[in-house]
N, C-alpha and C positions, 0 to 999 in steps of 0.2 A: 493565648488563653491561660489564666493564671491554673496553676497545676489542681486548687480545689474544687475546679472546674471540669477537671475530668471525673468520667463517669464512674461512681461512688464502686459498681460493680468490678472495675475493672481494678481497681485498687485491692479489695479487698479480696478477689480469685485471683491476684498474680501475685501477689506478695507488696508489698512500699516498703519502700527505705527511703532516705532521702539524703541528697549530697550538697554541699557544701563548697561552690563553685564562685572562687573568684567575690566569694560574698555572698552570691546568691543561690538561695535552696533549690536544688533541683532533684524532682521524682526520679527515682530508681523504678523500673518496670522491668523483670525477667521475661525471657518467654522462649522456646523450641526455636519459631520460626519469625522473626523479621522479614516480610515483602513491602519492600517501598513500592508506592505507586500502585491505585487501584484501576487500573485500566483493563484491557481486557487478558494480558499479560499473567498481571496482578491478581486480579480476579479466579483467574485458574490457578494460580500459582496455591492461593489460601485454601481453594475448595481440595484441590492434591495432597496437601500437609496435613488437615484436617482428618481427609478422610484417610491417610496413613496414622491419624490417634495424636497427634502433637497439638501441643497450642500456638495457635500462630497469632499475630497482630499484623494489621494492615495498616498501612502510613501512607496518606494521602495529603496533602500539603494544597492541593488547588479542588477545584468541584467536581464530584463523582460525576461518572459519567462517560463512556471512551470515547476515542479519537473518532470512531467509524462512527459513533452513533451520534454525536455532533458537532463535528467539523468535514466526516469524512466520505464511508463510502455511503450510508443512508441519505443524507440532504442532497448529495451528488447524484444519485441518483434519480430523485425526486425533482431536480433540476432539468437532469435529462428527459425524465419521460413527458414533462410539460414540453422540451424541448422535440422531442419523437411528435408528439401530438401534431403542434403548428408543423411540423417539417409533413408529416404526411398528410394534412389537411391540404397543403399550399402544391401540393404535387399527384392530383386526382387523375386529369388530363389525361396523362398517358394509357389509363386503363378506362378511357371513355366516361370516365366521372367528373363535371363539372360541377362546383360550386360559386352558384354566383357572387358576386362581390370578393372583396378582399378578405383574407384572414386575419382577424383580429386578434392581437396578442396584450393580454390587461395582466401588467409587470407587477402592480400590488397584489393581483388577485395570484398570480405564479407566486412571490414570494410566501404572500399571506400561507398557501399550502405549502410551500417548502420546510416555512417554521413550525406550522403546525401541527404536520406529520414527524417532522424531526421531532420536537419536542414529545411527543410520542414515542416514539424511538427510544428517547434517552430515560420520558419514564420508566420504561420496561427495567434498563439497566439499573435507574436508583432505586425501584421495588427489591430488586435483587438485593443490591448494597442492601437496602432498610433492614431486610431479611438476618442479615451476619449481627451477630448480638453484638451488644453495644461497647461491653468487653475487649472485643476485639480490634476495635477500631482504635486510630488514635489521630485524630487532624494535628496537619504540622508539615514542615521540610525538617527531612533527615540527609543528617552531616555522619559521617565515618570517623570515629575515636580512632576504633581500633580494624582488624576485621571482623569482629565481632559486639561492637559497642558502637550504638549510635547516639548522637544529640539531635531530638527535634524542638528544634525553635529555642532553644537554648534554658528549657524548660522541663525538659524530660530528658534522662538516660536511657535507653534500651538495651539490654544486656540480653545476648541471641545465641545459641548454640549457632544458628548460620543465618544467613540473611539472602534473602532474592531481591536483587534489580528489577525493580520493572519498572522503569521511570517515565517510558514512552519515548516522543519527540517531537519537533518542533522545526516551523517552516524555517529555513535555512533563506538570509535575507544579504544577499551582497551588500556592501558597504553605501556605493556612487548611490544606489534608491533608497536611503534612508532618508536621503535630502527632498526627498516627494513629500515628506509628512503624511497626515489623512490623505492623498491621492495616494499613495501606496497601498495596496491593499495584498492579503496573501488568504488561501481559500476559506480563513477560520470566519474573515470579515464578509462573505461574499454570502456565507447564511444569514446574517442578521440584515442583510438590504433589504428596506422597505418598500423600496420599488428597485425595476430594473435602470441601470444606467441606460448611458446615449450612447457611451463607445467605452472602450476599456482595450489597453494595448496589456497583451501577455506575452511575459517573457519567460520561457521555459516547456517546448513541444512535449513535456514526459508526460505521467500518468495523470496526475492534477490539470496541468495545462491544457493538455489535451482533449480531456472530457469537459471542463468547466468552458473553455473557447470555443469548441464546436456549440455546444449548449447555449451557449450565450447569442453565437451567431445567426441561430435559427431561432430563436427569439425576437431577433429584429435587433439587437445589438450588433453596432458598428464595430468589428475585431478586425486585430491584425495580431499574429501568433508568431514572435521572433523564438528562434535558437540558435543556438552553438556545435558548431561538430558537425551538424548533421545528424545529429542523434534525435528519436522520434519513437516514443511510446514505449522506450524499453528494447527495443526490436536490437538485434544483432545483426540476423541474418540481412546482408546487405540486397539483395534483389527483391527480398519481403518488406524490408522499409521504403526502398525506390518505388513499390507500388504502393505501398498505405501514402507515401508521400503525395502521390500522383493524386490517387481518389478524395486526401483531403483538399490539396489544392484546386480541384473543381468545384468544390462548396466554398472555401473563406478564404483569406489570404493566410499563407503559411510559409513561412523562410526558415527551415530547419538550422540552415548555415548562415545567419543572416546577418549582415554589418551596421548594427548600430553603432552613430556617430555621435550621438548625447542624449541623453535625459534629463529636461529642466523643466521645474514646478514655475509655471505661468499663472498665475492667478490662483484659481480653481480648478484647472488643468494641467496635465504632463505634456507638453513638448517634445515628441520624439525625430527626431533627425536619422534619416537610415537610409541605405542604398537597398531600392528595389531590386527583382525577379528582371527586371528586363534593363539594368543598370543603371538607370537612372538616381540620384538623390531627393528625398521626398520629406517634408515637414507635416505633422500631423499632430494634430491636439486632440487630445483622449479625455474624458471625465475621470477613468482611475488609468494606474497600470498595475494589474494583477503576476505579482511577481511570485512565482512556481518552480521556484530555480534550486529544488530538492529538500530536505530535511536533515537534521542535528541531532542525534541522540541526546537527551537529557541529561547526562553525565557529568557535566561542568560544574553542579553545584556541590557534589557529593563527598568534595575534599576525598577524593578517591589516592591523594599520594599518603594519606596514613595508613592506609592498606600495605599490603603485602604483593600487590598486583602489579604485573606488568601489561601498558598501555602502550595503545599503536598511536599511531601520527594523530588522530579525532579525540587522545583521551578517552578511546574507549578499552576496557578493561580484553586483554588477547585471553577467549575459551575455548574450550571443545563445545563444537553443535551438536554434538551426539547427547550429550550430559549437561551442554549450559553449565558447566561448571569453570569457573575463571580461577584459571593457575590451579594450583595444591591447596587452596584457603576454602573454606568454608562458605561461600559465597558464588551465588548465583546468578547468572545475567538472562532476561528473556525478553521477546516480545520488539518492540521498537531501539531501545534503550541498547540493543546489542549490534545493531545496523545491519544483521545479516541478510533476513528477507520478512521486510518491512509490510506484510500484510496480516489480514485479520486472522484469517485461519491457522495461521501462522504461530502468531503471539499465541493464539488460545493453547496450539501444539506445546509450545516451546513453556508457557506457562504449567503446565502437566507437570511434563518432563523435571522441570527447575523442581516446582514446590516438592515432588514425591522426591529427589534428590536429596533438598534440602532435608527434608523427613527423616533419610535413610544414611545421609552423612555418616563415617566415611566411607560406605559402601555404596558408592554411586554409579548407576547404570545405566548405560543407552536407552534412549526413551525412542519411538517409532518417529522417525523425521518420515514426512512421506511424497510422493515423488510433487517434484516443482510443478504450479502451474498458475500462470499470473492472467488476469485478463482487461484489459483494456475496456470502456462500455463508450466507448466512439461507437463512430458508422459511417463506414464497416467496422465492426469490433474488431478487435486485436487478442492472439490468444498465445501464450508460450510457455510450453510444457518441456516437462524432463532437463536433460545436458544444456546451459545455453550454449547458443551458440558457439559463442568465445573458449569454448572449454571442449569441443567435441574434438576427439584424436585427429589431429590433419591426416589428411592420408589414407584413414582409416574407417570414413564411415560414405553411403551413397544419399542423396535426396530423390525424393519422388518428390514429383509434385503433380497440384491440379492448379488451372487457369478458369477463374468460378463466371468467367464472361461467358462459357455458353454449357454451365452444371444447367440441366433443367428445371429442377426447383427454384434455384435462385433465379433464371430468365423469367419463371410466369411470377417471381412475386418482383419485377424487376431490381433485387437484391445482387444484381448478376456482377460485381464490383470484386474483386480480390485473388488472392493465392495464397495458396498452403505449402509448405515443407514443409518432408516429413524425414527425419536419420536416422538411421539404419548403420549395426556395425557387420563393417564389410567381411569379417570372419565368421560371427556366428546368424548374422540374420535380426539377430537384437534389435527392438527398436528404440532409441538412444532418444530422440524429441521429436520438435515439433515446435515450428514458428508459423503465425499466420495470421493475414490480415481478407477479413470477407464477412460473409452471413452465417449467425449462429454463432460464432469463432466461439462462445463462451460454453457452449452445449458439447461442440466439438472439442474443445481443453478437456470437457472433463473427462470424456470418453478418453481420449488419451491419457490424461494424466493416469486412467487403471491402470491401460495397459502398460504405460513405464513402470509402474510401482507390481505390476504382476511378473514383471520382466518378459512382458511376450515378445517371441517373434515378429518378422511381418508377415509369416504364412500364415502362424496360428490366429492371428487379427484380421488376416484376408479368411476364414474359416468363420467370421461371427459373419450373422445375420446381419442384412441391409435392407428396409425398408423400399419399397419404391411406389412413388414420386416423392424422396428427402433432400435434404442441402448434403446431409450424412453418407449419400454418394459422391457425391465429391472427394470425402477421406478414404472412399474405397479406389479410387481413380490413383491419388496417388500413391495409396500403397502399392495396387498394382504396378503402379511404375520404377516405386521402390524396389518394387521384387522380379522384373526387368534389367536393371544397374545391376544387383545383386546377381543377376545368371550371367550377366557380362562380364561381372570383376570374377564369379568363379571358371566360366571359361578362359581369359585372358591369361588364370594363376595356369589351366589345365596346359596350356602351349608353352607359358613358359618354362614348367618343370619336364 
């Protein structure tokens, strides 16, 4: 966009100058705060600055509108519950409910509401954007001069007392499927299908794969769900993945550890070559294969070595997550764009924190990180709160748990699938997490996730009120059994002193 094309307002409340670059005239814009990227990150980051009294400018370089509200957790959702509907239509039976004939699943008429509700979605967010005067805005990709000078699009200067990251990110795409063409597909393309496919092989069991493959497969889509490692939904705790493992594999195919032997683009189809569940070698032709195999921080285009910052192995700029502050520079990371934990409520946090930082440079302060809690919308949902696993003191904390095959709430709504742990530090009684795959999982994260962020006990959370007939007795089962272990690890200390 040529520079006399920017908005007339935004020239004349920040000052113009103009530079003399290589030949060409480039606008000079001053301003408090630079936040690249208006995502939802972004978003918070301007509304923090602002309402600390600074002017800030927003630079956005692709279409307003966040990850979650259209590529991400809104249309996936909307996916899912089309996908709840036929699943509990097609399984009446058991509670004496028959309906006659087959369940009919009409793939345009799902999409058709997937787009249309998303698009919904996303208007709410560009009402918002509309909202920030026009001033403030500045469409463009912004490059780093300095750490505090930017070039967007080689058209404008921006000269920033400090700047926020908020770049977002992007599906992380292996090399060998790039050779798929239009049959590769990764979750952004999977909103805009007009109708549903025939089959679709996913590679990658995590948070996307996960929910978009089950989704698909009660749909009446033909899946097969490959991964690596073993790894499944996020999960740590290994006895909690061996069961989510188990309950998916009785609905679709699923190979968390699984041996693919090629992927080759046949026509209009992907060719997959791989060794089955029961060791056998298996050929299978897919219409897509929906590749889930994680996300990239945006960072790559930001010429981020003219900085003053030091990067880890991904080029992502090394911060404190308490301040989102990267190194000693003036310069801010949040949201997606810093890879630490890549969810919505998250970015919004972390977007606060950055923008009122950046406002407040060089007096920058801890902003309220609050306790972890990720949730999975499979089924059974997946829930993981507080310490992961991978990080809990060995040695030093107990699990309770409950077995939800015969919780009575989940038996009469036949929901009766899953397990909880719950940690416990084996000194003071602390409740450190919580991994689990069952009914409700998302109800139950969040009731946990208070209680990590209250620092409770397990006595003082065996003291709240329970409901009866809830799924929410189940998390009293296994606290109680937490607090079981806990009288065993303090008698065992009592013998041996």
């Amino acid at each position: 966009m040529p520079a006399h094309f920017l908005p007339y307002g935004l020239l004349c409340r920040r000052g113009h100058a103009a530079l003399v670059q290589h030949g060409t005239v480039m606008d000079i814009l001053h301003t408090d705060i630079a936040v690249i990227g208006a995502g939802t990150a972004g978003l918070a980051a301007y509304r923090a600055a602002r309402a600390a009294g600074k002017r800030a400018l927003l630079i956005e370089g692709g279409p307003y509108g966040t990850t979650c509200a259209r590529v991400g957790c809104m249309p996936s959702k909307l996916l899912i519950a089309a996908a709840e509907a036929a699943h509990s239509a097609a399984h009446t039976a058991p509670f004496g409910v028959h309906i006659d004939g087959a369940v009919r699943v009409d793939g345009r008429a799902v999409m058709e509401r997937v787009r249309r509700e998303r698009d919904r979605f996303v208007g709410f967010v560009l009402e918002g954007v509309e909202n920030i005067p026009a001033e403030d805005k500045l469409a463009g990709y912004a490059r780093f001069v300095s750490d505090t000078v930017l070039r967007v699009d080689e058209r404008v200067e921006v000269r920033a007392a400090s700047v926020v990251i908020a770049t977002g990110s992007r599906p992380s795409v292996p090399p060998p499927f790039l050779a798929l063409g239009d049959r590769l597909v990764v979750n952004d393309d999977v909103f805009a299908w007009q109708d549903l496919p025939r089959s679709v092989a996913v590679f990658g069991p995590g948070v996307i794969g996960l929910e978009l493959g089950q989704a698909l497969a009660r749909l009446g889509v033909r899946v097969r769900v490959f991964g690596v490692s073993g790894s499944l939904g996020g999960l740590g705790d290994p006895v909690v993945r061996q069961r989510a493992r188990r309950s998916f594999q009785d609905e679709f195919y699923l190979d968390p550890d699984a041996r693919v032997l090629s992927t080759t683009r046949v026509g209009d189809q992907v060719e997959v070559r791989y060794v089955a569940l029961d060791n056998t070698e298996r050929t299978e032709l897919f219409d897509y294969a929906l590749v889930a195999t994680g996300r990239r921080p945006n960072v790559d285009g930001l010429d981020l070595h003219h900085t003053s910052l030091a990067r880890d192995a991904r080029g992502v700029p090394e911060f404190n997550r308490n301040t989102l502050q990267a190194g000693a520079a003036p310069i801010f990371i949040a949201g997606d764009a810093n890879a630490d934990a890549p969810l919505l409520h998250e970015a919004a946090d972390e977007g606060r924190i950055a923008g009122a930082n950046a406002a407040r440079y060089p007096d920058v302060q801890p902003g309220l990180r609050r306790a972890g809690l990720a949730v999975v919308f499979s089924d059974p949902q997946i829930a993981m709160v507080g310490t992961p696993y991978a990080r809990l003191p060995q040695g030093g904390f107990v699990t309770g748990e409950v077995d939800f095959g015969d919780q009575g709430r989940s038996r009469v709504m036949l929901k009766n699938k899953g397990i909880l742990h719950v940690y416990a530090d084996n000194e003071t009684g602390q409740f450190l997490g919580a991994e689990m795959v069952g009914p409700a999982a998302e109800h139950i994260g969040h009731l946990l996730a208070w209680a990590a962020q209250q620092q409770l006990t397990v006595a003082r959370m065996l003291d709240m009120p329970f409901y009866h007939p809830v799924v929410e007795e189940g998390l009293r089962t296994a606290l109680r059994d937490a607090a079981a272990r806990l009288q065993e690890v303090r008698q065992a200390q009592r013998q041996a002193a």
